[in-house]
PyMOL Python script that loads the backbone (N, CA, C, O; Angstrom):
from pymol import cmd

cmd.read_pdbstr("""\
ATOM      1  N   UNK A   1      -8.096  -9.017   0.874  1.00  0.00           N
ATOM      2  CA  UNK A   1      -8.065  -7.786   1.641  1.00  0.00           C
ATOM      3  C   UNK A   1      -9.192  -6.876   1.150  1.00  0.00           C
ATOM      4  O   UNK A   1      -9.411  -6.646  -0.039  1.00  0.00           O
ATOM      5  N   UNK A   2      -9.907  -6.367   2.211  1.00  0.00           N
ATOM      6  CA  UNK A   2     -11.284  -5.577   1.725  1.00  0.00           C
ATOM      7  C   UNK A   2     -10.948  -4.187   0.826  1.00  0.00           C
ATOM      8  O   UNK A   2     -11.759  -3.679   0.051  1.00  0.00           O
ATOM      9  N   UNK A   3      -9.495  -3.640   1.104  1.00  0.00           N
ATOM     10  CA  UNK A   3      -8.965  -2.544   0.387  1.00  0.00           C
ATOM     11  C   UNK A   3      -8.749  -2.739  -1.286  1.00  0.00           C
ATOM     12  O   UNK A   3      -8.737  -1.892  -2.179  1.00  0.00           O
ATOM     13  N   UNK A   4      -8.573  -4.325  -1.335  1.00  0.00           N
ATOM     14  CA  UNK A   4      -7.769  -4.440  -2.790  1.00  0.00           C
ATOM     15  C   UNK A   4      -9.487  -4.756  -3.998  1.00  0.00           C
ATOM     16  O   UNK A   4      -9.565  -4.667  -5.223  1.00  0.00           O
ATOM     17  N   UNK A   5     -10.848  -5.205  -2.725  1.00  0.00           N
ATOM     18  CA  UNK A   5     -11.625  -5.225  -3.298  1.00  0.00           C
ATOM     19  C   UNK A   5     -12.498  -4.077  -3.415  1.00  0.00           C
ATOM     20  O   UNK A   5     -13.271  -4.003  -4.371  1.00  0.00           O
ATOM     21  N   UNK A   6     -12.436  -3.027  -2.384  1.00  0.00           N
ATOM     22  CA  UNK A   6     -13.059  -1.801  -2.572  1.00  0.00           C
ATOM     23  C   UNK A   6     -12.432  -0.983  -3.769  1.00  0.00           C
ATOM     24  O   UNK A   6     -13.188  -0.262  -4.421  1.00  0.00           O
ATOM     25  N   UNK A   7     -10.700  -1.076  -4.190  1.00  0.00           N
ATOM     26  CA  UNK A   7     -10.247   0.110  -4.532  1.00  0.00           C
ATOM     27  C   UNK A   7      -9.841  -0.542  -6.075  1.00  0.00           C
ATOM     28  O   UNK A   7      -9.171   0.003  -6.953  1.00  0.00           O
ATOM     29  N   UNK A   8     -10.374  -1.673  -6.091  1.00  0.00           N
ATOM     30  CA  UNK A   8      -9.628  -3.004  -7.131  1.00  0.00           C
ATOM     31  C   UNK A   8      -8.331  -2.512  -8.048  1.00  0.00           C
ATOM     32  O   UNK A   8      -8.094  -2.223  -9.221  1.00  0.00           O
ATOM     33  N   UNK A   9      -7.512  -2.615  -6.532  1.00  0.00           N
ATOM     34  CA  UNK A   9      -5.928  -2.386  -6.589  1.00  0.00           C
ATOM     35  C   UNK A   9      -5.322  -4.328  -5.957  1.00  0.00           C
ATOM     36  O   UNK A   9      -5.808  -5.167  -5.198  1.00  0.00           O
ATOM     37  N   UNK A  10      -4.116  -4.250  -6.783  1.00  0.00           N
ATOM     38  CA  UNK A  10      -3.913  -5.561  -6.325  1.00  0.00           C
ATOM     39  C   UNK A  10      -2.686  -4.622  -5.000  1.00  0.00           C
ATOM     40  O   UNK A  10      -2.164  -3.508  -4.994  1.00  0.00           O
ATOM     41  N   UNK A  11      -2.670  -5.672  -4.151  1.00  0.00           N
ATOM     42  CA  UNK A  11      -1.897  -5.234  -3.266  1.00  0.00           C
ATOM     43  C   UNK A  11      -0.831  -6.347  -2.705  1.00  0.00           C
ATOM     44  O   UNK A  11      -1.120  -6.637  -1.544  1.00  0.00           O
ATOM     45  N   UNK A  12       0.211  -6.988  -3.145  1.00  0.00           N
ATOM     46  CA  UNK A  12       0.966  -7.655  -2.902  1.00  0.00           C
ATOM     47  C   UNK A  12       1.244  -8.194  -1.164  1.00  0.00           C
ATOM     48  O   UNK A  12       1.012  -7.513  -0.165  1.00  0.00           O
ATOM     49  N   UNK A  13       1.695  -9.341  -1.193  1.00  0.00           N
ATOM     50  CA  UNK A  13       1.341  -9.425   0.579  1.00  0.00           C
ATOM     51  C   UNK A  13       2.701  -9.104   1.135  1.00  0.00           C
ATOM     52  O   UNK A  13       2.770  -8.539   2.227  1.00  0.00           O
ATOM     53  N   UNK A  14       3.758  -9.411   0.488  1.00  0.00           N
ATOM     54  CA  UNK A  14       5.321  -8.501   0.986  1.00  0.00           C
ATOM     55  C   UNK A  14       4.774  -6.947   1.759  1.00  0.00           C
ATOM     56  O   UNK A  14       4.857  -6.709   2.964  1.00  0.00           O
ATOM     57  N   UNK A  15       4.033  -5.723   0.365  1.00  0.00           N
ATOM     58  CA  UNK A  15       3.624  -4.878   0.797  1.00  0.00           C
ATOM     59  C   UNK A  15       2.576  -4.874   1.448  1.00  0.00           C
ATOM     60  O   UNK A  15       2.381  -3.721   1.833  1.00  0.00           O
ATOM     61  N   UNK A  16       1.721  -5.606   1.811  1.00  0.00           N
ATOM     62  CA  UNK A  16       0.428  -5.599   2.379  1.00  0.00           C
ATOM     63  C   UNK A  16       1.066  -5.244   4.171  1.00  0.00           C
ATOM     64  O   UNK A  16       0.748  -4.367   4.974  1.00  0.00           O
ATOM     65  N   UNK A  17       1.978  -6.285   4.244  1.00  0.00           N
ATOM     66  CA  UNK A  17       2.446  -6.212   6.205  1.00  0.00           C
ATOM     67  C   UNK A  17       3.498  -5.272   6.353  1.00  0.00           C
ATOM     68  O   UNK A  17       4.170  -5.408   7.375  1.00  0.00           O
ATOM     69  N   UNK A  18       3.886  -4.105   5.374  1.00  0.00           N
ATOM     70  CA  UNK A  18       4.107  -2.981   5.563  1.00  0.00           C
ATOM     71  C   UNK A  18       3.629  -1.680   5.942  1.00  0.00           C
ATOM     72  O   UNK A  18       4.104  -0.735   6.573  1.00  0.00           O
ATOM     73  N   UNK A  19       2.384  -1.959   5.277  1.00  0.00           N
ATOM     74  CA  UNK A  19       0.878  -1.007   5.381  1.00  0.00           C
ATOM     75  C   UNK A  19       0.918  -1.004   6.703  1.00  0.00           C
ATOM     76  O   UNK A  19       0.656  -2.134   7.116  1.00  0.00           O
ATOM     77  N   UNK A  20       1.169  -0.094   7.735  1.00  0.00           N
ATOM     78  CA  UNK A  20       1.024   0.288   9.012  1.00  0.00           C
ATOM     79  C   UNK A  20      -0.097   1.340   9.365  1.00  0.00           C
ATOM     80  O   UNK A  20      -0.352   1.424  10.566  1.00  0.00           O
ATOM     81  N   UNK A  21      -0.692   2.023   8.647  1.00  0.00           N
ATOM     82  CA  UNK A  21      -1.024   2.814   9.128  1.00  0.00           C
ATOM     83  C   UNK A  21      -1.964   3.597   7.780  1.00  0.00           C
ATOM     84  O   UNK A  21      -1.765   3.643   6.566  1.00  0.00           O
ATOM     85  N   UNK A  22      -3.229   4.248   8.817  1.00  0.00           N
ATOM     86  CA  UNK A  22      -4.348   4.151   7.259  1.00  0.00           C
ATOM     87  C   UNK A  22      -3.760   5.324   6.276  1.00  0.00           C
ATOM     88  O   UNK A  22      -4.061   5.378   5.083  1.00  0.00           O
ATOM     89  N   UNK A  23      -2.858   6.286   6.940  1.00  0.00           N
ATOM     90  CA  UNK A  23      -2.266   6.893   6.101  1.00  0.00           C
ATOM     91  C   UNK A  23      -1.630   6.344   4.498  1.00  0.00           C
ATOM     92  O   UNK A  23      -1.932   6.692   3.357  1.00  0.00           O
ATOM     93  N   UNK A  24      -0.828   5.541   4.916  1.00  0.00           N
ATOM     94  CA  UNK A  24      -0.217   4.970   4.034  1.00  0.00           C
ATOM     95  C   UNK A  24      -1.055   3.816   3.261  1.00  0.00           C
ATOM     96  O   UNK A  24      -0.827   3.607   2.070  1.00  0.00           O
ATOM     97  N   UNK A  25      -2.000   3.096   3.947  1.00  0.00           N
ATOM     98  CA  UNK A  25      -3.300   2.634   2.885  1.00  0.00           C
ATOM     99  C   UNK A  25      -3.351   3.506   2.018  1.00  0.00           C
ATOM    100  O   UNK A  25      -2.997   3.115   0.906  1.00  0.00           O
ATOM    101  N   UNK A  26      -3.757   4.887   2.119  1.00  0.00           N
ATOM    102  CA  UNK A  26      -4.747   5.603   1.287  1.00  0.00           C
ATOM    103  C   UNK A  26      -3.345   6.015   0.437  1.00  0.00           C
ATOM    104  O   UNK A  26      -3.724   6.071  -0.733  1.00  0.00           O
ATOM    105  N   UNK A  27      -2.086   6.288   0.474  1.00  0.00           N
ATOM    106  CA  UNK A  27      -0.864   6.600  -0.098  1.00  0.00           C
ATOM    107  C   UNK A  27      -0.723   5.720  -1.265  1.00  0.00           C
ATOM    108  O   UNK A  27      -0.723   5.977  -2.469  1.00  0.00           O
ATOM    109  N   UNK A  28      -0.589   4.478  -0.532  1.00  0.00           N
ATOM    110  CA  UNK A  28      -0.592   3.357  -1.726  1.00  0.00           C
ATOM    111  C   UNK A  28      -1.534   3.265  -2.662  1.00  0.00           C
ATOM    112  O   UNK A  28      -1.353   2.880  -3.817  1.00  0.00           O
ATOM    113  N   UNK A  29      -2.416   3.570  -2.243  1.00  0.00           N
ATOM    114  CA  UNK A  29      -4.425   2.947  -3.888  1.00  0.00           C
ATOM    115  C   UNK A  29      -3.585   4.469  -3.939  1.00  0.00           C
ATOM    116  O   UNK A  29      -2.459   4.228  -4.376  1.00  0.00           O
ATOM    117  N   UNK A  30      -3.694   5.512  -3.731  1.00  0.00           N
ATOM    118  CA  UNK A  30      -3.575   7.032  -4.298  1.00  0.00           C
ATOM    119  C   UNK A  30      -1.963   6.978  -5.401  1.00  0.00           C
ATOM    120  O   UNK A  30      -2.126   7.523  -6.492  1.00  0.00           O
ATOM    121  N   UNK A  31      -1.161   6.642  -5.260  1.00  0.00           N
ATOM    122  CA  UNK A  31      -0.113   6.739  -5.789  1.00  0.00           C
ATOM    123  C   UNK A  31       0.492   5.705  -6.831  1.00  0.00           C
ATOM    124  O   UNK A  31       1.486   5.233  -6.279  1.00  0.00           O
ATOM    125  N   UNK A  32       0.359   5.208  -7.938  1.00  0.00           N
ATOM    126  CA  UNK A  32       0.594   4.377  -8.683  1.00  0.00           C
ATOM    127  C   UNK A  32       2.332   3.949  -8.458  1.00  0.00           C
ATOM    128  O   UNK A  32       2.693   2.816  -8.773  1.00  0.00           O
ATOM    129  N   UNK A  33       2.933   4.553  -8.120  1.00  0.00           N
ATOM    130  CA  UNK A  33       4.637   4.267  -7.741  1.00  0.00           C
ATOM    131  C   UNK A  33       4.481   3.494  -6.108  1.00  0.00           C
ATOM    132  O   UNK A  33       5.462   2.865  -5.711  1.00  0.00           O
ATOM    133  N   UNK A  34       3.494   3.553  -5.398  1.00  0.00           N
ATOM    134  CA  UNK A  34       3.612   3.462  -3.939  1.00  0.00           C
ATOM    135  C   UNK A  34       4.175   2.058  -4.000  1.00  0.00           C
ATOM    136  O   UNK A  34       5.126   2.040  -3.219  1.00  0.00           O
ATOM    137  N   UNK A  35       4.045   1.032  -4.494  1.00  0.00           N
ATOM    138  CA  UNK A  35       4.515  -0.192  -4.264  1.00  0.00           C
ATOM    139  C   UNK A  35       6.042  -0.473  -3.874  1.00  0.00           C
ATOM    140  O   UNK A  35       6.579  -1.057  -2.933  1.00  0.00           O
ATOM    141  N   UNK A  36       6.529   0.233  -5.067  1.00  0.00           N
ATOM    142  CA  UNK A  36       7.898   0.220  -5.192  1.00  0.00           C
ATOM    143  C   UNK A  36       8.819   0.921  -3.785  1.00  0.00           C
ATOM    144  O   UNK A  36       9.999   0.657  -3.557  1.00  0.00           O
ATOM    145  N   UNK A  37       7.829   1.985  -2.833  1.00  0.00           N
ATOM    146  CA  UNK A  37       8.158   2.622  -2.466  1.00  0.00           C
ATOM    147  C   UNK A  37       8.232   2.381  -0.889  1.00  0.00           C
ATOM    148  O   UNK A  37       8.727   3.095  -0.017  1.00  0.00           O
ATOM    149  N   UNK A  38       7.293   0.600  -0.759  1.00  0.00           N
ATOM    150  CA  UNK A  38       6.827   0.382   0.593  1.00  0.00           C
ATOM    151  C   UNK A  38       7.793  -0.774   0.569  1.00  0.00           C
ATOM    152  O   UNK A  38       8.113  -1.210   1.675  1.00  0.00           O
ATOM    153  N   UNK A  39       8.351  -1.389  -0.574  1.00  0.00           N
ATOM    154  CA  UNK A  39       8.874  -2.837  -0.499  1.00  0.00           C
ATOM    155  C   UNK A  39      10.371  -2.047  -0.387  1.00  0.00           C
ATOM    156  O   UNK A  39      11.036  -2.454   0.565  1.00  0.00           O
ATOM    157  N   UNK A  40      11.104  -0.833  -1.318  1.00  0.00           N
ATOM    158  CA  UNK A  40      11.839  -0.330  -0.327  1.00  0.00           C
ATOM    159  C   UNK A  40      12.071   0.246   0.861  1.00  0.00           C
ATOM    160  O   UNK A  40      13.117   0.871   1.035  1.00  0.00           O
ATOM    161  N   UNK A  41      11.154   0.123   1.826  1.00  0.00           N
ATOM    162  CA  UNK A  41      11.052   0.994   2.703  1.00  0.00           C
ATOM    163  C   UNK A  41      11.841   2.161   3.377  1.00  0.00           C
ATOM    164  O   UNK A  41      12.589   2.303   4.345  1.00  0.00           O
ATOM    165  N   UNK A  42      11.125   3.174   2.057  1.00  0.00           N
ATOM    166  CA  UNK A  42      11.183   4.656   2.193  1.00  0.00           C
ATOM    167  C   UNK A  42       9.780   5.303   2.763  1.00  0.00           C
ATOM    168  O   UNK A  42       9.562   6.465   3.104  1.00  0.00           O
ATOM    169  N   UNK A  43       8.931   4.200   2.752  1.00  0.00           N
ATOM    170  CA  UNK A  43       7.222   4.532   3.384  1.00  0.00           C
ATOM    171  C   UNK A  43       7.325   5.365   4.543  1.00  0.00           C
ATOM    172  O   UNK A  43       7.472   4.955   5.694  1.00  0.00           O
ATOM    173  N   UNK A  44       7.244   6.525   4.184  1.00  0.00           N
ATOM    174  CA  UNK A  44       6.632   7.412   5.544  1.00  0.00           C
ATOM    175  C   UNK A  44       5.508   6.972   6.264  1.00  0.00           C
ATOM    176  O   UNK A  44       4.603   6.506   5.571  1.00  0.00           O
ATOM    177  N   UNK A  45       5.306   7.007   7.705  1.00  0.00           N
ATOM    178  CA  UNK A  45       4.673   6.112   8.548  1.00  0.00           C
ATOM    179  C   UNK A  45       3.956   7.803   9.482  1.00  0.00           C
ATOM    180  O   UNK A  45       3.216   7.701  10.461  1.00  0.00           O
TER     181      UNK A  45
END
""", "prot")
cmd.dss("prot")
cmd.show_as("cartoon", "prot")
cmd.util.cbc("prot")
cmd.orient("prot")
C-alpha cells in the first residue's frame, strides 16, 4: 500500500479494508491507538 510506504506505518490488511475514507487514512498514520480503534469499529467515517 503506497500509504504504509510513504508514511512507513505498517498497516494491517483486516484494517486496511476498513479505511473508507481519506479522513480516516490520515486518522490512522496520525494516531498511534488508531488500529485498535478501526478493527473495533468505533472508526468515525
Amino acid at each position: 500500500m503506497a500509504l504504509e510506504e510513504e508514511f512507513e506505518v505498517d498497516i494491517p490488511d483486516e484494517a486496511a479494508e476498513k479505511i473508507t475514507t481519506v479522513q480516516s487514512a490520515v486518522d490512522f498514520i496520525a494516531e498511534p491507538k488508531a488500529e485498535k480503534k478501526i478493527l473495533n469499529k468505533t472508526w468515525h467515517s
